[in-house]
VOBA-1610 file (N, C-alpha, C; in pm, whole numbers, padded with zeros to 5 digits, always signed):
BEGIN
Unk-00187-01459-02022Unk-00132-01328-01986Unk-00217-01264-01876Unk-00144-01211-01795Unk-00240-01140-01690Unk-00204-00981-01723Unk-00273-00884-01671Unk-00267-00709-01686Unk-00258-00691-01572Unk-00125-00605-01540Unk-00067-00582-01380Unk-00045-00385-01401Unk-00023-00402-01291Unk+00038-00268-01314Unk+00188-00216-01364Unk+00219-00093-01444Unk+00362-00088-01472Unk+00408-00035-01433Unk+00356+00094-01308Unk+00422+00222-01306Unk+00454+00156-01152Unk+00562+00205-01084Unk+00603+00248-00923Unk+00450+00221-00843Unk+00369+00345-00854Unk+00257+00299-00768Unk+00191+00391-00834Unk+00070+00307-00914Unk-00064+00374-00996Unk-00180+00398-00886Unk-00205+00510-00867Unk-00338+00556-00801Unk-00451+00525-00887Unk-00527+00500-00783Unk-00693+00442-00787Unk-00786+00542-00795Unk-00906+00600-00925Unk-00948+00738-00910Unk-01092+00670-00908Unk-01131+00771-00820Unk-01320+00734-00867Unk-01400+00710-01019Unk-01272+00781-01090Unk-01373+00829-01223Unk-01275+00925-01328Unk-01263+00840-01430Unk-01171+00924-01539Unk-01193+01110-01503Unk-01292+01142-01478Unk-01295+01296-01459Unk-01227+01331-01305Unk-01192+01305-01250Unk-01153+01250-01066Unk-01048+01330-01047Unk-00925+01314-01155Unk-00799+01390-01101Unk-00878+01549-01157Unk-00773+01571-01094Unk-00718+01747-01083Unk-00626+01808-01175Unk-00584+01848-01276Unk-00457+01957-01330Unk-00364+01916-01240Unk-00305+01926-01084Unk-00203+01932-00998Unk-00138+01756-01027Unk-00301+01690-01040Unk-00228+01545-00997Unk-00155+01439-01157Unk-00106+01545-01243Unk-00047+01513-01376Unk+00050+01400-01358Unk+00156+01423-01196Unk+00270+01356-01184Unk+00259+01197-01159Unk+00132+01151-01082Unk+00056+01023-01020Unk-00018+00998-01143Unk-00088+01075-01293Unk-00089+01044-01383Unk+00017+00976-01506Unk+00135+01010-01478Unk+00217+00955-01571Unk+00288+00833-01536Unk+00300+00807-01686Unk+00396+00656-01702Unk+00550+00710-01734Unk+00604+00668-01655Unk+00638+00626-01540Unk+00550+00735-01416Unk+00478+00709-01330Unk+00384+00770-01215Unk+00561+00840-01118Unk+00515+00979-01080Unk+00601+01027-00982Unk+00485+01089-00856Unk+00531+00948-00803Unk+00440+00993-00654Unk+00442+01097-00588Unk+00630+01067-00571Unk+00693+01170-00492Unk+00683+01328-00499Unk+00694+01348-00677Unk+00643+01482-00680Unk+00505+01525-00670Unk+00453+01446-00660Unk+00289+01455-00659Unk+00234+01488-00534Unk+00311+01410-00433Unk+00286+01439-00298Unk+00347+01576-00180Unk+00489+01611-00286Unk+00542+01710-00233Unk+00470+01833-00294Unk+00422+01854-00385Unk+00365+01966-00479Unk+00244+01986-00363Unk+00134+01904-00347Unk+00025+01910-00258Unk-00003+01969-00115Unk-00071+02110-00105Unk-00132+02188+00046Unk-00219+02042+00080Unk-00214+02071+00265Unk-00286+02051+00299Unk-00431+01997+00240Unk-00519+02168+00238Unk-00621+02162+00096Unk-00634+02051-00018Unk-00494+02045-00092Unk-00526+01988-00204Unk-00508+01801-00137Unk-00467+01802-00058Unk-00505+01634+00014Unk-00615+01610+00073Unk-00671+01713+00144Unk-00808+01697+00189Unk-00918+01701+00020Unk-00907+01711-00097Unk-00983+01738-00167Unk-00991+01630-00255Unk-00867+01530-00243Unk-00866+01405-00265Unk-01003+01280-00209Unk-01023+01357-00113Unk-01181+01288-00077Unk-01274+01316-00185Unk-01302+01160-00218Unk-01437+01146-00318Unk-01374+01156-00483Unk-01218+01131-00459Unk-01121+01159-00589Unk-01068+01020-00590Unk-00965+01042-00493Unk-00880+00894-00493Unk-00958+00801-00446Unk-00966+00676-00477Unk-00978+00538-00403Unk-00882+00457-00327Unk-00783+00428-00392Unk-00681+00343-00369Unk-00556+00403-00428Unk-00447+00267-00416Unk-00284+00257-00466Unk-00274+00126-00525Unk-00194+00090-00641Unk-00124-00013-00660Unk-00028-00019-00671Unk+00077-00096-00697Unk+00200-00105-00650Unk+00271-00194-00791Unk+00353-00165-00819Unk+00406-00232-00951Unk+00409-00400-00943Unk+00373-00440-01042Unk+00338-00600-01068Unk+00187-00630-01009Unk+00133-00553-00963Unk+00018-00635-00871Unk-00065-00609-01046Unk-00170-00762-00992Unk-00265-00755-01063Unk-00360-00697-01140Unk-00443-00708-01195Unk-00582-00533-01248Unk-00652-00646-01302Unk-00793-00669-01283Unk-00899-00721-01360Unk-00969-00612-01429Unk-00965-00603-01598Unk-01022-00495-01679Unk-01169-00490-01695Unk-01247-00430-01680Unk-01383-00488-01717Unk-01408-00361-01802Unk-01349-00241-01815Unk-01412-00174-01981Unk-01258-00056-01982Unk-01238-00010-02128Unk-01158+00054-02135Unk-01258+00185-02222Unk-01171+00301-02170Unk-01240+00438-02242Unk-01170+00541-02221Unk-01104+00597-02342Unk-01013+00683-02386Unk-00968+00704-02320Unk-00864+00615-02275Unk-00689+00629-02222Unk-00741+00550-02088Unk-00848+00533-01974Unk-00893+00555-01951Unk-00919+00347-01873Unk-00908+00275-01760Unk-00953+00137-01771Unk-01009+00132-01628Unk-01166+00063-01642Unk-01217+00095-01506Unk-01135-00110-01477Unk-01133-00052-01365Unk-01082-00216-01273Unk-01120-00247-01163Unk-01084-00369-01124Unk-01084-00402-00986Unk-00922-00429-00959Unk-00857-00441-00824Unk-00796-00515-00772Unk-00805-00625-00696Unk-00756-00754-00784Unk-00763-00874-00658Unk-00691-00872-00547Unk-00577-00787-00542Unk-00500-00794-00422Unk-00569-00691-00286Unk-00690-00636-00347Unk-00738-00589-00226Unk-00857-00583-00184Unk-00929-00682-00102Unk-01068-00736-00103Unk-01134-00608-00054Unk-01244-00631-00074Unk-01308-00567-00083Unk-01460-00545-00079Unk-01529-00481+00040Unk-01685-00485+00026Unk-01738-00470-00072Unk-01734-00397-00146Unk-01757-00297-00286Unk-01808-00360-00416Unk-01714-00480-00348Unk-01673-00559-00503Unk-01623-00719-00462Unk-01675-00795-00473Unk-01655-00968-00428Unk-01516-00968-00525Unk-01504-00927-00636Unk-01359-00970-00671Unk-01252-00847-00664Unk-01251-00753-00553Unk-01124-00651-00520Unk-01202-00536-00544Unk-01116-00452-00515Unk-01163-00340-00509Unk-01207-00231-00625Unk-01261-00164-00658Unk-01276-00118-00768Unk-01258-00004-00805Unk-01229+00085-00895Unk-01207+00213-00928Unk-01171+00238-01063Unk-01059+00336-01152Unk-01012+00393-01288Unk-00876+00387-01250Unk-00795+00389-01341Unk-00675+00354-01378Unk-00658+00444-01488Unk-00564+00510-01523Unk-00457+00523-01650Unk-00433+00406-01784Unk-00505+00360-01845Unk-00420+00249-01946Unk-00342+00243-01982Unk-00259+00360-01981Unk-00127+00361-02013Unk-00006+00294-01864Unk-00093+00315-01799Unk-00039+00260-01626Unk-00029+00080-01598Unk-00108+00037-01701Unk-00097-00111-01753Unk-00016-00181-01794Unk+00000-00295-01844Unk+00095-00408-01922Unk+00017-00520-01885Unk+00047-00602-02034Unk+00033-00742-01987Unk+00159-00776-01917Unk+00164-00905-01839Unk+00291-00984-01813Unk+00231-01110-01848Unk+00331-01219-01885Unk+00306-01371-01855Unk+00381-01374-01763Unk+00289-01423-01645Unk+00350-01491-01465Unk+00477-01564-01462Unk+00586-01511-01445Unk+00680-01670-01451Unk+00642-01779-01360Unk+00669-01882-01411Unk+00614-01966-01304Unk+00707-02042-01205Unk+00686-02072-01100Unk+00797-02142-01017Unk+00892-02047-00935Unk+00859-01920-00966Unk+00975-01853-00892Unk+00962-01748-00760Unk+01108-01761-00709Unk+01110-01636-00597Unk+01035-01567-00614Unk+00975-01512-00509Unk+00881-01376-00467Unk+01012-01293-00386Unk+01064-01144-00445Unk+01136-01080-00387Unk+01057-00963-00335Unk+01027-00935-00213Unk+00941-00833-00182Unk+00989-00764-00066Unk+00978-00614-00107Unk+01035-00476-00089Unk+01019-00476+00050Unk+01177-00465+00159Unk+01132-00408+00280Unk+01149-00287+00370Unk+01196-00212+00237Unk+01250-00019+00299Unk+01089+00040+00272Unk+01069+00120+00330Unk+01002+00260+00260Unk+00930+00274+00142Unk+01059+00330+00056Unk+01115+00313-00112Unk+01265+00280-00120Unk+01254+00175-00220Unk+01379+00151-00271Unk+01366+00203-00426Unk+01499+00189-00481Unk+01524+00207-00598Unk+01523+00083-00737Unk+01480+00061-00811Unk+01541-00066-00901Unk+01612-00001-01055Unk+01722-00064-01037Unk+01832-00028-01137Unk+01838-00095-01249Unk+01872-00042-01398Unk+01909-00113-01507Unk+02000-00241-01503Unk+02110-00205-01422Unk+02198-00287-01450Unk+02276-00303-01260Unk+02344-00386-01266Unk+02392-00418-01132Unk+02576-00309-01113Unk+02614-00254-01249Unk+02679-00177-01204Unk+02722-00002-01236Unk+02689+00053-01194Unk+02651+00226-01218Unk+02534+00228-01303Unk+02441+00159-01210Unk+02270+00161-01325Unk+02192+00309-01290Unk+02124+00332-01357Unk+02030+00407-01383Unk+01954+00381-01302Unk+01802+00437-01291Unk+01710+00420-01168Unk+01572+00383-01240Unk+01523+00250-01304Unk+01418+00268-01349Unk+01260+00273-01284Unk+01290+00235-01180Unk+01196+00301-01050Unk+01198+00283-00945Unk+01160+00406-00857Unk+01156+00421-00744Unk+01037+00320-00638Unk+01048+00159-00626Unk+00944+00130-00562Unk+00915+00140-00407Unk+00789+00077-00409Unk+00749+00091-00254Unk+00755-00051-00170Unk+00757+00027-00014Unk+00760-00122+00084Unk+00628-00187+00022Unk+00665-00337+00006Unk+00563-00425+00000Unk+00559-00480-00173Unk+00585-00398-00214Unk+00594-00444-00381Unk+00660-00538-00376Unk+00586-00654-00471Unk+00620-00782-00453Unk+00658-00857-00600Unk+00791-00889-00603Unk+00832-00923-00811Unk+00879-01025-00780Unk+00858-01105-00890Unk+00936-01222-00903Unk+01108-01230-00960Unk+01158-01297-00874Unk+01328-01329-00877Unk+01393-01367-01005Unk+01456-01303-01109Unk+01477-01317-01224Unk+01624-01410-01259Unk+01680-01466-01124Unk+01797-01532-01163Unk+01884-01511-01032Unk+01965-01586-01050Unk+02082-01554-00898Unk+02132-01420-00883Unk+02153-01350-00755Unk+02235-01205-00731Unk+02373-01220-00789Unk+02365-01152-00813Unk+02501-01060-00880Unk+02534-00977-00762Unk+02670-01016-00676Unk+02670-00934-00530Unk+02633-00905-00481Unk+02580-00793-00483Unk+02456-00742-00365Unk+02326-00665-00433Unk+02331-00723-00587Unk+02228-00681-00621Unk+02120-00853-00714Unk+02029-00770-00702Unk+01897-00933-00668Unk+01866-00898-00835Unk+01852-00942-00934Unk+01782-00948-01059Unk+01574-00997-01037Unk+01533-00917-01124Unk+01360-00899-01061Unk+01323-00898-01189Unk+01180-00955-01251Unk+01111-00929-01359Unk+01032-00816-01309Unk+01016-00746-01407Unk+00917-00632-01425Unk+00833-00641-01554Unk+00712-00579-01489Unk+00592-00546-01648Unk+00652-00436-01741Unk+00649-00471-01817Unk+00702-00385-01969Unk+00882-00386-02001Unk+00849-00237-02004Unk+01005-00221-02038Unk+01049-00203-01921Unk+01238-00243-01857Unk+01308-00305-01939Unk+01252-00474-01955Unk+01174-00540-01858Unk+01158-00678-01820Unk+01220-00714-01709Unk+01329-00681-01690Unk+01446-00719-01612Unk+01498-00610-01518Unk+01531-00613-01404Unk+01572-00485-01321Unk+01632-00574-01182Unk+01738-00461-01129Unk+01815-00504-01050Unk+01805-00386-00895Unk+01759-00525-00785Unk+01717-00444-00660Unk+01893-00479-00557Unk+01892-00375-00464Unk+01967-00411-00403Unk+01932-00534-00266Unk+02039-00657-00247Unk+01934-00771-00194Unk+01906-00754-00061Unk+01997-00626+00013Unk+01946-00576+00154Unk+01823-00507+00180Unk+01765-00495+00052Unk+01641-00438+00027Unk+01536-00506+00020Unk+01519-00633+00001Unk+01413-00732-00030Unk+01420-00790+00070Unk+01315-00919+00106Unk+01297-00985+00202Unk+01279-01115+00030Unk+01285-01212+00024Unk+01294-01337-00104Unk+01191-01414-00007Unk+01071-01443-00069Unk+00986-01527-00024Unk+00922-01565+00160Unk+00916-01421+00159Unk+00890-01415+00306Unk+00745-01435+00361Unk+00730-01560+00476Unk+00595-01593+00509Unk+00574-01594+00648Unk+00483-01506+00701Unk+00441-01558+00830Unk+00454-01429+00867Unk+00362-01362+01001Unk+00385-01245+01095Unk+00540-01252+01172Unk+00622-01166+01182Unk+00684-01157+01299Unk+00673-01143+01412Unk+00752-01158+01506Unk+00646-01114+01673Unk+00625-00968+01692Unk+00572-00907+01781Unk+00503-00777+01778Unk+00616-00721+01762Unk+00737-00728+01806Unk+00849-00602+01824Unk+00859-00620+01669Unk+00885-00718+01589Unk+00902-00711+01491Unk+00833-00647+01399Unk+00712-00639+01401Unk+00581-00595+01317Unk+00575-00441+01373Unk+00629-00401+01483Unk+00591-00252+01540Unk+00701-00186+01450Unk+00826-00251+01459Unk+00956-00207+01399Unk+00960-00176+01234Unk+00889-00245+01226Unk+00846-00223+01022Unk+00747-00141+01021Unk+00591-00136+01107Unk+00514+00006+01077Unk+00619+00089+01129Unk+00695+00128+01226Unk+00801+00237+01231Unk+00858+00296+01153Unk+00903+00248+01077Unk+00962+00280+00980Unk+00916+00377+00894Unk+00773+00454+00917Unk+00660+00517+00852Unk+00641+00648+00945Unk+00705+00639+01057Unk+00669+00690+01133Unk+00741+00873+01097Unk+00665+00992+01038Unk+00672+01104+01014Unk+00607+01128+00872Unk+00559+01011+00802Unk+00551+01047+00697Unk+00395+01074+00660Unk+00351+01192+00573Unk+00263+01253+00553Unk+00146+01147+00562Unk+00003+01207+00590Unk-00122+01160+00589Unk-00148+01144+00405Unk-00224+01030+00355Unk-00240+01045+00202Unk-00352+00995+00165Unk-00455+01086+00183Unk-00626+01011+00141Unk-00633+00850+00003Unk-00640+00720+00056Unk-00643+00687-00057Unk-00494+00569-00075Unk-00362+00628-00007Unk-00276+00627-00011Unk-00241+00439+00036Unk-00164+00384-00031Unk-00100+00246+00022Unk+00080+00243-00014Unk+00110+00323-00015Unk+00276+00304-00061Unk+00329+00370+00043Unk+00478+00384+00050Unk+00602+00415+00142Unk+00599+00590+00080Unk+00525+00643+00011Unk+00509+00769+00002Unk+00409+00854+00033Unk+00315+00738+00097Unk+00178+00822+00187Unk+00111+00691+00204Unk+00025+00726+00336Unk-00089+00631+00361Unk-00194+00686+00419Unk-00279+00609+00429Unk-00415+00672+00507Unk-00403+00533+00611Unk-00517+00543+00692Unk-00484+00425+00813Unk-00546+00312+00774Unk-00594+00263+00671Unk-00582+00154+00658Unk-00512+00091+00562Unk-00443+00250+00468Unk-00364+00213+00387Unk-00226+00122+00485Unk-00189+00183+00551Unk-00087+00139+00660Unk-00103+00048+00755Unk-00189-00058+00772Unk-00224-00157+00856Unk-00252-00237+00683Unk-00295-00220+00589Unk-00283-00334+00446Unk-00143-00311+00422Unk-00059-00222+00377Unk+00076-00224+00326Unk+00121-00324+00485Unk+00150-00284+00583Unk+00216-00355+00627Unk+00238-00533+00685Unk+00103-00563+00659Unk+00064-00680+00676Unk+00065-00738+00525Unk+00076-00635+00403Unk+00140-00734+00252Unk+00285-00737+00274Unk+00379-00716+00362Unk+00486-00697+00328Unk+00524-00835+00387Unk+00413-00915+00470Unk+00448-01034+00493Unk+00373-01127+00425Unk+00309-01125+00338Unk+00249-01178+00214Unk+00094-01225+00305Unk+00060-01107+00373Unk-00083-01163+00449Unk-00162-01076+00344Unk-00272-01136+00320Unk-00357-01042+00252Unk-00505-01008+00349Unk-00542-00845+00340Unk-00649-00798+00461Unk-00671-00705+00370Unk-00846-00674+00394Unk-00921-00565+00297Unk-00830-00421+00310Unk-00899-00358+00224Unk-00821-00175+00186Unk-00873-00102+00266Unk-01040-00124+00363Unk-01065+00002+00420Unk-01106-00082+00585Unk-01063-00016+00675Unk-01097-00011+00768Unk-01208-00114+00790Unk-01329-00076+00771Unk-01390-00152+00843Unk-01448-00267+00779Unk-01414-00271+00635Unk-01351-00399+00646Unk-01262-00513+00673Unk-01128-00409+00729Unk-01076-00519+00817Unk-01115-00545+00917Unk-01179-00472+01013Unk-01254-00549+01097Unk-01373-00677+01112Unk-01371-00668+00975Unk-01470-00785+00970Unk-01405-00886+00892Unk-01204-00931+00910Unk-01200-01035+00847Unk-01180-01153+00944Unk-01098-01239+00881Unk-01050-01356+00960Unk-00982-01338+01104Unk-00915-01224+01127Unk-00877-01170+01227Unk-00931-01209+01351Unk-00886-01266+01494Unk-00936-01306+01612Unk-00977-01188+01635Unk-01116-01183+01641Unk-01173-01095+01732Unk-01177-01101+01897Unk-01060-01014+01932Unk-01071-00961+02077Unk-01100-00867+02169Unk-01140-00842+02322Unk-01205-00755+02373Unk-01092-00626+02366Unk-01071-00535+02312Unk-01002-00439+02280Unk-00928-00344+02482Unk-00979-00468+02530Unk-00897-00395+02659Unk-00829-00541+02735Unk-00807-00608+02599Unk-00688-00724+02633Unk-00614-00685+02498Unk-00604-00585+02445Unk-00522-00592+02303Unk-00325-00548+02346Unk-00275-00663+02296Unk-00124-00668+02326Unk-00080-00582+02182Unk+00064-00542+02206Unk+00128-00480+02120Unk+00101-00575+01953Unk+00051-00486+01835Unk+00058-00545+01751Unk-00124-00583+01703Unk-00156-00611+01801Unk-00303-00607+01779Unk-00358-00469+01677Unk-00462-00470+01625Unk-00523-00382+01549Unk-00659-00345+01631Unk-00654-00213+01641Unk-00751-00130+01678Unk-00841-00072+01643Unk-01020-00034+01650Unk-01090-00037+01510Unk-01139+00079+01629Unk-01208+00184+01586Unk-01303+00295+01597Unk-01373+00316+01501Unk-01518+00340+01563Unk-01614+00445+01517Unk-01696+00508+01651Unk-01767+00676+01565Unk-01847+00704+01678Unk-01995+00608+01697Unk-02057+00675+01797Unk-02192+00639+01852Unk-02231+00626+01702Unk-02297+00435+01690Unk-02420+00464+01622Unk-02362+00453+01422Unk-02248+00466+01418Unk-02203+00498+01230Unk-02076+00328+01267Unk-02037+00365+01149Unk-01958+00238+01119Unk-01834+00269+01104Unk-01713+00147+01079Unk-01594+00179+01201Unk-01528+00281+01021Unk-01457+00357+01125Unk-01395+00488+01024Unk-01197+00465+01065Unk-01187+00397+01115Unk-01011+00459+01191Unk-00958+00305+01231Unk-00855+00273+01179Unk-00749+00169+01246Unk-00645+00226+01272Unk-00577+00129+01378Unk-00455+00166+01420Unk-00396+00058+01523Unk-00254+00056+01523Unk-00200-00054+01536Unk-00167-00047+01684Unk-00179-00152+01805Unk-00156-00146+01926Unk-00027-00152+01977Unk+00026-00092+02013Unk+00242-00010+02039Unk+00233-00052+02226Unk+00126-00109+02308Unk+00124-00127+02421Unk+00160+00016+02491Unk+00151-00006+02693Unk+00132+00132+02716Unk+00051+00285+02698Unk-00101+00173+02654Unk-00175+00251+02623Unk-00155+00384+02476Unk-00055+00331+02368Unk-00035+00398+02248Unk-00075+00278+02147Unk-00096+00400+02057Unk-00099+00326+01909Unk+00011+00401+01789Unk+00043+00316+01714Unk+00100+00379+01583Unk+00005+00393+01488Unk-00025+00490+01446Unk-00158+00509+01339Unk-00133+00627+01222Unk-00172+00643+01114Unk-00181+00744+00995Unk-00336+00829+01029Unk-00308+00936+01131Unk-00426+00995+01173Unk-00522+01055+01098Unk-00458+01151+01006Unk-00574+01242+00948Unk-00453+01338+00822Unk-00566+01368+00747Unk-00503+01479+00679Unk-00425+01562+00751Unk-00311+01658+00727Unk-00236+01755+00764Unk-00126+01659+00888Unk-00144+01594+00948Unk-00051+01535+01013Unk+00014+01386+00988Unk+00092+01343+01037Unk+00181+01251+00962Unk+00181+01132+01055Unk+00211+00992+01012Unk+00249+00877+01065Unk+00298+00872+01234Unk+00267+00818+01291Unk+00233+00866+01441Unk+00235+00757+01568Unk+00323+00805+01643Unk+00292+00687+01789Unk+00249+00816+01901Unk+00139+00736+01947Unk+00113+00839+02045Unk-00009+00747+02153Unk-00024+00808+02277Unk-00079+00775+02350Unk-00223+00788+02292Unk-00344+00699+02335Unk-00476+00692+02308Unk-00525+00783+02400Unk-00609+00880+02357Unk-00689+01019+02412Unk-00799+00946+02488Unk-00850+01059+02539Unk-00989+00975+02600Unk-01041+01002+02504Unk-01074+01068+02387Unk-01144+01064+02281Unk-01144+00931+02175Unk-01041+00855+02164Unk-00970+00747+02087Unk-01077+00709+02187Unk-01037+00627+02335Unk-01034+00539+02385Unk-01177+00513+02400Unk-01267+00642+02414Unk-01447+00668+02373Unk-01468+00566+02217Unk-01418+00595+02137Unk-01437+00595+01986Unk-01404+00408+01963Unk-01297+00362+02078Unk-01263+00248+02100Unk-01365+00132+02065Unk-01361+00062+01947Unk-01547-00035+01961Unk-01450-00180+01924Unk-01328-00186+01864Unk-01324-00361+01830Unk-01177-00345+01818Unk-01112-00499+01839Unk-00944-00479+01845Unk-00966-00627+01744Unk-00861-00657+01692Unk-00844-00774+01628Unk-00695-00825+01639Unk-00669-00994+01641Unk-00506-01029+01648Unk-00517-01090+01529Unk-00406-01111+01459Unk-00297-01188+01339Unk-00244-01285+01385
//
């Protein structure tokens, strides 16, 4: 049996004491991101620093290493990590848990909207959750018209995606238009300290979500992606699609963002502003220290 996650997308806290009163909704089973993120000032996202860590995403993995009232500190293997040689580490909800046994042998159906929905049943179903781009389930049997059958952790087991919604066992980068066209797809949506789902990101949440949505796996923070397998190139040959790394004079790299050519990037800038194509400042282009290709 492995312990995955059950909810839509379980947030990553520093420390059972970490949340806030506000963040009750990203606490519950079933987790409501959405209201969690719409409820939140400015303020209360900037205060998420030194609170949140991360996101997981329904079905992904959890290595347990202690549980305490309600309460399970973990790692994630799906997101490497300096921190931690086996993923990343932080607190969890236990109630945000399940075992699964892995099926074996089967489709990988993985999410390529935003958020999609997954339904009870394939006709006038119910909504048993709202998932995110990149969530990745295994294929529970042939479509039923235009809807895909998916295992899920816990209850029901079974859930039905629509199949214009999935990508079924998808491998390999697309070419840049392709890869610019899927971070696009992001493009207005809020800054989210911490954040890896289709309901907020931070910038390296959004350079990892979008590179899992092609089953590549790259660290959770910034500058550790700059230090993976990635071709390291001189960042004033970087073609559309390339990844862009900053830090200032002297500290270590703080900011990715994805190369849109024409001297722009698409990037998740900062608190208070949202998902973004825009030309590189002379301040960016100062801050400019490493580019990397896929």
């Amino acid at each position: 049996m492995t312990t995955v996650v059950a909810v839509a997308t379980a947030t990553l806290w520093a420390g059972p004491d970490a949340p806030r009163s506000l963040d009750a909704p990203a606490l519950a089973t079933p987790s409501d991101v959405r209201a969690w993120t719409v409820r939140m000032s400015d303020a209360d996202r900037l205060d998420l620093h030194g609170r949140a860590e991360s996101q997981a995403l329904l079905g992904d993995a959890v290595l347990v290493d202690e549980e305490r009232a309600g309460w399970s500190r973990v790692v994630l293997p799906g997101q490497p990590s300096s921190r931690d040689p086996r993923g990343y580490p932080g607190w969890l909800p236990t109630a945000q848990l399940a075992d699964r046994a892995s099926p074996q042998g089967t489709a990988i159906a993985v999410v390529s909207r935003p958020v999609t929905a997954l339904h009870g049943s394939p006709s006038g179903p119910a909504v048993v959750h709202d998932v995110s781009f990149a969530t990745a389930l295994p294929v529970a049997g042939p479509a039923d018209g235009d809807w895909l059958p998916v295992h899920t952790p816990g209850h029901p087991g079974t859930a039905w995606v629509a199949t214009d919604a999935v990508a079924v066992d998808p491998s390999g980068l697309p070419a840049a238009a392709g890869l610019l066209a899927a971070a696009g797809l992001f493009r207005g949506l809020p800054y989210l300290w911490g954040g890896t789902s289709g309901l907020g990101l931070d910038c390296s949440g959004l350079v990892y979500l979008l590179l899992r949505r092609y089953r590549v796996t790259v660290p959770r923070d910034a500058h550790d992606q700059a230090a993976t397998e990635a071709a390291r190139i001189d960042p004033a040959q970087a073609r559309p699609g390339d990844l862009l790394f900053f830090a200032r004079p002297g500290k270590a790299i703080h900011h990715v963002g994805i190369c849109a050519g024409d001297g722009r990037m698409l990037h998740a800038p900062e608190t208070g502003r949202v998902v973004e194509l825009e030309p590189l400042s002379p301040q960016r282009l100062e801050h400019l220290v490493a580019a990397g290709r896929w």
